[in-house]
N, C-alpha and C positions, 0 to 999 in steps of 0.2 A: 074377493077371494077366488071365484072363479074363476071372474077375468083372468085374474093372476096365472093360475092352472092351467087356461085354456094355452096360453101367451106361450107357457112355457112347455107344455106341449108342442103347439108347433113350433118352438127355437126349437128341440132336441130331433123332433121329426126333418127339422131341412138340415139340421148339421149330419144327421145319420145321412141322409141321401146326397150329402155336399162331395162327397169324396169323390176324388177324380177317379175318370181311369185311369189302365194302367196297362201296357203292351209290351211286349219285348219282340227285338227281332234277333234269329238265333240261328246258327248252319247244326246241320243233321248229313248222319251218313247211312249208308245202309253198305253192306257187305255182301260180294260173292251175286252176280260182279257190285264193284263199288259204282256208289250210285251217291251222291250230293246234292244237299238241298238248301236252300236256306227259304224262311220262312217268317212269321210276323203270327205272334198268337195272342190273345188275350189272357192277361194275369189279372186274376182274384183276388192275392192276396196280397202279402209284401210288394212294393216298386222297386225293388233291387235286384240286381241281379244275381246275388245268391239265391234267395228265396225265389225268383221266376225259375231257375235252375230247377231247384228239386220238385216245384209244380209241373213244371213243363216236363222233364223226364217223362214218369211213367202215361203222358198224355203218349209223346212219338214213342215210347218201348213197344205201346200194346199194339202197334202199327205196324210192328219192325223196325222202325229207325230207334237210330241213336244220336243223343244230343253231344253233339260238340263242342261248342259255345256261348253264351248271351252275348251277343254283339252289344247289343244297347235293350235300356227302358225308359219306357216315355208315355206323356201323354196321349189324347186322340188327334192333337193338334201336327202331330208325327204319321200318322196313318196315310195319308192320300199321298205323299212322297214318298211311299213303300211301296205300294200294294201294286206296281207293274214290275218291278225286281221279285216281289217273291212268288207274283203268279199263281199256279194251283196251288199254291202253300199260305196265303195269305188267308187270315184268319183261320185256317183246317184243322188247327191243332188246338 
């Protein structure tokens, strides 16, 4: 009976932490003068790019910028082919 418990303990403990990440990379703008960015940020919740959309928002609003796009969402398997395109913007959001 324990054993049973303990077993099944850790299944739910490594499924809870099994979950991938989840990235988006996305262009922002800033106005007056206009100014362009694109960027690469990490998503919490949903892997889609609806749900990266309305997380990511109010991250660039409280900054100034405005989100333009979700180009794409991906794994961390995605990451090290971004991160010199998006530059100062990589991971900052």
């Amino acid at each position: 009976m324990i054993r049973t418990l303990s077993l099944s303990l850790v299944l739910v403990a490594a499924a809870s932490g099994a979950s991938a990440a989840c990235f988006a990379d996305y262009k922002a703008k800033r106005d007056d003068p206009l100014r362009l960015h694109y960027g690469v940020a990490e998503i919490r919740g949903d892997c889609a790019p609806g749900p990266a959309a309305e997380e990511l928002r109010p991250r660039l609003d409280s900054a100034g910028w405005e989100l333009l796009n979700i180009v794409s969402v991906f794994d961390d398997s995605g990451l090290s082919e971004r991160e010199e395109s998006a530059g100062e913007f990589y991971l900052r959001f």
